[in-house]
C-alpha positions as protocol buffer text, in pm:
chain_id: "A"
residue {
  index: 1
  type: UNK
  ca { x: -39 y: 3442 z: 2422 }
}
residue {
  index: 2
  type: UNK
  ca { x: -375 y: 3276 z: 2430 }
}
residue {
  index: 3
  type: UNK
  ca { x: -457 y: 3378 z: 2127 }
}
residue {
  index: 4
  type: UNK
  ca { x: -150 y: 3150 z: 2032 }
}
residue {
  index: 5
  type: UNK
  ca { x: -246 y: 2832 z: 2296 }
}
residue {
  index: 6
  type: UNK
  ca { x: -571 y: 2849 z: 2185 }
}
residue {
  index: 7
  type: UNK
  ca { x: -487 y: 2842 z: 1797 }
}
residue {
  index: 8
  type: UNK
  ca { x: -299 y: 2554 z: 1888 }
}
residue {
  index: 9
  type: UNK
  ca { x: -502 y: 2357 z: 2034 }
}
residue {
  index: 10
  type: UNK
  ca { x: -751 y: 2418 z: 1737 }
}
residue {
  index: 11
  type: UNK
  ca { x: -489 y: 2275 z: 1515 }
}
residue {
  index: 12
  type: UNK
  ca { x: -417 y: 1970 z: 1734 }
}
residue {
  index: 13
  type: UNK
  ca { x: -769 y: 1883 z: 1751 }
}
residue {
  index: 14
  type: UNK
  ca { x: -903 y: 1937 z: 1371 }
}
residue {
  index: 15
  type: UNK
  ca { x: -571 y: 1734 z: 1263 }
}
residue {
  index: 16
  type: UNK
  ca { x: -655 y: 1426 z: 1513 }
}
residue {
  index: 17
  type: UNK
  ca { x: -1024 y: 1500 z: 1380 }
}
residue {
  index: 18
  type: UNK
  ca { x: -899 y: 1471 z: 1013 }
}
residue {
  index: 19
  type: UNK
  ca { x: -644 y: 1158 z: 1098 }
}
residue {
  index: 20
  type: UNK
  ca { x: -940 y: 960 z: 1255 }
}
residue {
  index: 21
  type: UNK
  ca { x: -1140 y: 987 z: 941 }
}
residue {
  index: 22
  type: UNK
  ca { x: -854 y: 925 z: 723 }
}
residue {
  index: 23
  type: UNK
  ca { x: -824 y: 587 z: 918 }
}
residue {
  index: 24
  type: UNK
  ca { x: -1201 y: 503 z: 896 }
}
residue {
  index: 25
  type: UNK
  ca { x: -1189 y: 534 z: 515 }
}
residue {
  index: 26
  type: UNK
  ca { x: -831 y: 323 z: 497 }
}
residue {
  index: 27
  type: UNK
  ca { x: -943 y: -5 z: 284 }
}
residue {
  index: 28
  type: UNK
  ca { x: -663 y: -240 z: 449 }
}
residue {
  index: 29
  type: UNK
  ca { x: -605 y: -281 z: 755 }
}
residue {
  index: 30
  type: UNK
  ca { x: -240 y: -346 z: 694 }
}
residue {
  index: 31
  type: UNK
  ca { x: -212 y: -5 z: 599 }
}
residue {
  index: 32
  type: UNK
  ca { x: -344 y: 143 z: 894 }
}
residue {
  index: 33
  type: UNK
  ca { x: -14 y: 90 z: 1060 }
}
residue {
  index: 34
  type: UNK
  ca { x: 202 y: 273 z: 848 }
}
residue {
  index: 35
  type: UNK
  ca { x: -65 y: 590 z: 868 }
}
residue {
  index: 36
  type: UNK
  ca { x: -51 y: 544 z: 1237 }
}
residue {
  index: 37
  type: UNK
  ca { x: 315 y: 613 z: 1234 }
}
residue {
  index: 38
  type: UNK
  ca { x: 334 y: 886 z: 1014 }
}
residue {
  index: 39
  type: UNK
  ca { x: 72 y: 1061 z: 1197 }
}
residue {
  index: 40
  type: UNK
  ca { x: 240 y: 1044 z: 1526 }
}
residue {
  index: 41
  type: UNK
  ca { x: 507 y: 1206 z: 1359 }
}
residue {
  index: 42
  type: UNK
  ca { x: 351 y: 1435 z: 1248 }
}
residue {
  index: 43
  type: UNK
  ca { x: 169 y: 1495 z: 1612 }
}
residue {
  index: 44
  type: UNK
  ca { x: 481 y: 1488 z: 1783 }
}
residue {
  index: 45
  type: UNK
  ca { x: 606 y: 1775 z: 1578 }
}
residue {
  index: 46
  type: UNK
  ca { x: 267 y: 1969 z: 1610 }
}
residue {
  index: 47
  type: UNK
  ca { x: 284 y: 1921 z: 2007 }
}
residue {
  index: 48
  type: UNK
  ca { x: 632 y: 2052 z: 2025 }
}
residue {
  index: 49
  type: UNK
  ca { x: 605 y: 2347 z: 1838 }
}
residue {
  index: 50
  type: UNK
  ca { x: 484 y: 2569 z: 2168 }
}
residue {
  index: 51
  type: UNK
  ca { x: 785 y: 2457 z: 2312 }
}
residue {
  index: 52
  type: UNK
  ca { x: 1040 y: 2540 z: 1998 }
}
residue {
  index: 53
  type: UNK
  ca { x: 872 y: 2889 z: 2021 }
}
residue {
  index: 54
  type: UNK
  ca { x: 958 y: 2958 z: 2366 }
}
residue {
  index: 55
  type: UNK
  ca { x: 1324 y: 2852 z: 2324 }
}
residue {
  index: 56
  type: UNK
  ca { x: 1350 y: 3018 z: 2009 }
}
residue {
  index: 57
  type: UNK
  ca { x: 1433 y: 2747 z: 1813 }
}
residue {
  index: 58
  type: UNK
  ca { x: 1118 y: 2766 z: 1578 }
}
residue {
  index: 59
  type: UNK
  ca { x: 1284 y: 2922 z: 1263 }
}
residue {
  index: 60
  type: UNK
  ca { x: 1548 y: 2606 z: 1273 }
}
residue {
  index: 61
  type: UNK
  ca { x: 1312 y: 2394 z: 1054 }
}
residue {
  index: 62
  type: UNK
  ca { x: 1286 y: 2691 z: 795 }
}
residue {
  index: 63
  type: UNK
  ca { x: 1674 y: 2673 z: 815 }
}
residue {
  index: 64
  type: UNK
  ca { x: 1713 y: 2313 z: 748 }
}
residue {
  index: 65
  type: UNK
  ca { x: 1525 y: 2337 z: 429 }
}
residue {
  index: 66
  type: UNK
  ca { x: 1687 y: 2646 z: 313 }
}
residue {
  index: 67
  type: UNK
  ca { x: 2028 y: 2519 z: 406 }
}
residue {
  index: 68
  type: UNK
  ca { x: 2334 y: 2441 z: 96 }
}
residue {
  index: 69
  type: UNK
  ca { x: 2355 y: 2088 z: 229 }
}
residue {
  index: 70
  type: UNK
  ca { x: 1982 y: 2054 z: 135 }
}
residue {
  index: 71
  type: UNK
  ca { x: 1965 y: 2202 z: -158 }
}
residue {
  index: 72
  type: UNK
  ca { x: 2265 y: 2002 z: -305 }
}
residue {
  index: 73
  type: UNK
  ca { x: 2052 y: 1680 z: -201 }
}
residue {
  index: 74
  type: UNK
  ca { x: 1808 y: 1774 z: -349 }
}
residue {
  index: 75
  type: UNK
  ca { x: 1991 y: 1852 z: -690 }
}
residue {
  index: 76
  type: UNK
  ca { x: 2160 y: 1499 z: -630 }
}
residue {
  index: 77
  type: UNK
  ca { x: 1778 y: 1318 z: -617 }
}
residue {
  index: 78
  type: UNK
  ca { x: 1704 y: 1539 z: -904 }
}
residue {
  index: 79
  type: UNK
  ca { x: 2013 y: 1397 z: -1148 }
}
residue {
  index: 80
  type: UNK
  ca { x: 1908 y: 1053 z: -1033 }
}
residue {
  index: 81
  type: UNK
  ca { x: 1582 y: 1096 z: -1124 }
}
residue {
  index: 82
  type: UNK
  ca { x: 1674 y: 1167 z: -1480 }
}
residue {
  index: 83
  type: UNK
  ca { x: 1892 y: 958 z: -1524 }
}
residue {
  index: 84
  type: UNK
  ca { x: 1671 y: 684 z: -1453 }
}
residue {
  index: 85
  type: UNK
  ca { x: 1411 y: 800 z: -1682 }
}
residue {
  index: 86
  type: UNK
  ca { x: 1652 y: 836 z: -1903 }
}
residue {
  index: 87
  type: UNK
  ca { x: 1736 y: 474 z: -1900 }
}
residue {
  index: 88
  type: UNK
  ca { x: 1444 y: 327 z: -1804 }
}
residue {
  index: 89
  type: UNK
  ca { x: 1311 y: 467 z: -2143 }
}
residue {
  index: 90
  type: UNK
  ca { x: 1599 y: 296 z: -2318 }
}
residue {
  index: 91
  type: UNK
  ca { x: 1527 y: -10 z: -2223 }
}
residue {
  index: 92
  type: UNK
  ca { x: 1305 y: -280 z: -2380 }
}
residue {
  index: 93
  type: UNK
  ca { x: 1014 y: -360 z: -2240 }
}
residue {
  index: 94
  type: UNK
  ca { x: 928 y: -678 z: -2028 }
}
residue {
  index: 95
  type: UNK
  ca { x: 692 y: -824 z: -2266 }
}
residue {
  index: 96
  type: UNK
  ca { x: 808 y: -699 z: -2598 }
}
residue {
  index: 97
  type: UNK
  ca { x: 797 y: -1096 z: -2719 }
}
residue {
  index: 98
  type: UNK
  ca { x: 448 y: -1049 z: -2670 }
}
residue {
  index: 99
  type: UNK
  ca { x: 380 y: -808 z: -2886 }
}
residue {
  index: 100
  type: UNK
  ca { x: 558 y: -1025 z: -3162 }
}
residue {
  index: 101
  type: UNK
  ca { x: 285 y: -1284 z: -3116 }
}
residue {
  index: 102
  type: UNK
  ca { x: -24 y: -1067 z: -3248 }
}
residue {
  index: 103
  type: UNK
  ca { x: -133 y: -1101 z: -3534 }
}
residue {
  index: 104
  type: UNK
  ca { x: -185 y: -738 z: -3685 }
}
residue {
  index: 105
  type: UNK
  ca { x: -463 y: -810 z: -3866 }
}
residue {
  index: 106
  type: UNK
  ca { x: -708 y: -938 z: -3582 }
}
residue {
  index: 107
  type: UNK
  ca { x: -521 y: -889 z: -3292 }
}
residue {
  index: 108
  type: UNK
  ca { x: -496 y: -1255 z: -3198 }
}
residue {
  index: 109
  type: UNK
  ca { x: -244 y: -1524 z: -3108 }
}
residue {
  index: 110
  type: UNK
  ca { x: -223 y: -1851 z: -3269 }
}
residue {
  index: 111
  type: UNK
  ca { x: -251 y: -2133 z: -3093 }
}
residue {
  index: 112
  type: UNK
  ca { x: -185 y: -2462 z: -3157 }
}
residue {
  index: 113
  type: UNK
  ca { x: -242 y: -2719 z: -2942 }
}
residue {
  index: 114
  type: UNK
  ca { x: -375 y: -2642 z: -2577 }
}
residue {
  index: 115
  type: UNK
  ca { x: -301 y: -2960 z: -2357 }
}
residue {
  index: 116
  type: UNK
  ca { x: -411 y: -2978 z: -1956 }
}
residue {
  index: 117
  type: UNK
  ca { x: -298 y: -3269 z: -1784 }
}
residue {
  index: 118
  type: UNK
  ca { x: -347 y: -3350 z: -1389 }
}
């Protein structure tokens, strides 16, 4: 048992360890919020798991994910992803009139008249 509790709190502590270096290194600051979310998440979940153990509720995460319901999700994201590939590779790009423009030889454009007005 405190083997267990003190495992734990070893976890807890490297993770907040870990997060508060992740948000020193964290270029923008608008980002900062979205980490800060996620990791509380994250936290809450790691500070509840004593509790799921003592109820005996701990192997219902390992159910979710094993579940038919979401397995055939995950097929569904799966079919969507290909078929997005699929047609994004179809589809002409953005700036193929662009590519028209270069000359093949040099790999310029030609310009003909550049006017700037105020």
């Amino acid at each position: 048992m405190f083997d267990y509790l003190y495992e734990w709190i070893r976890n807890i502590a490297f993770y907040l360890v870990m997060i508060t270096a992740v948000m020193h290194v964290v270029p923008n600051p608008d980002y900062k919020r979205y980490i800060r979310f996620f990791t509380g998440l994250v936290l809450t979940v790691m500070l509840t798991s004593p509790v799921l153990k003592l109820m005996g509720t701990e192997g219902t995460w390992k159910e979710l994910y094993d579940s038919r319901e979401y397995r055939r999700q995950l097929r569904k994201i799966e079919e969507a992803a290909q078929y997005l590939n699929r047609n994004a590779a179809e589809t002409e790009p953005e700036n193929a009139w662009l590519e028209d423009m270069w000359d093949e030889e040099g790999g310029s454009i030609d310009i003909e008249k550049i006017q700037i007005e105020r």
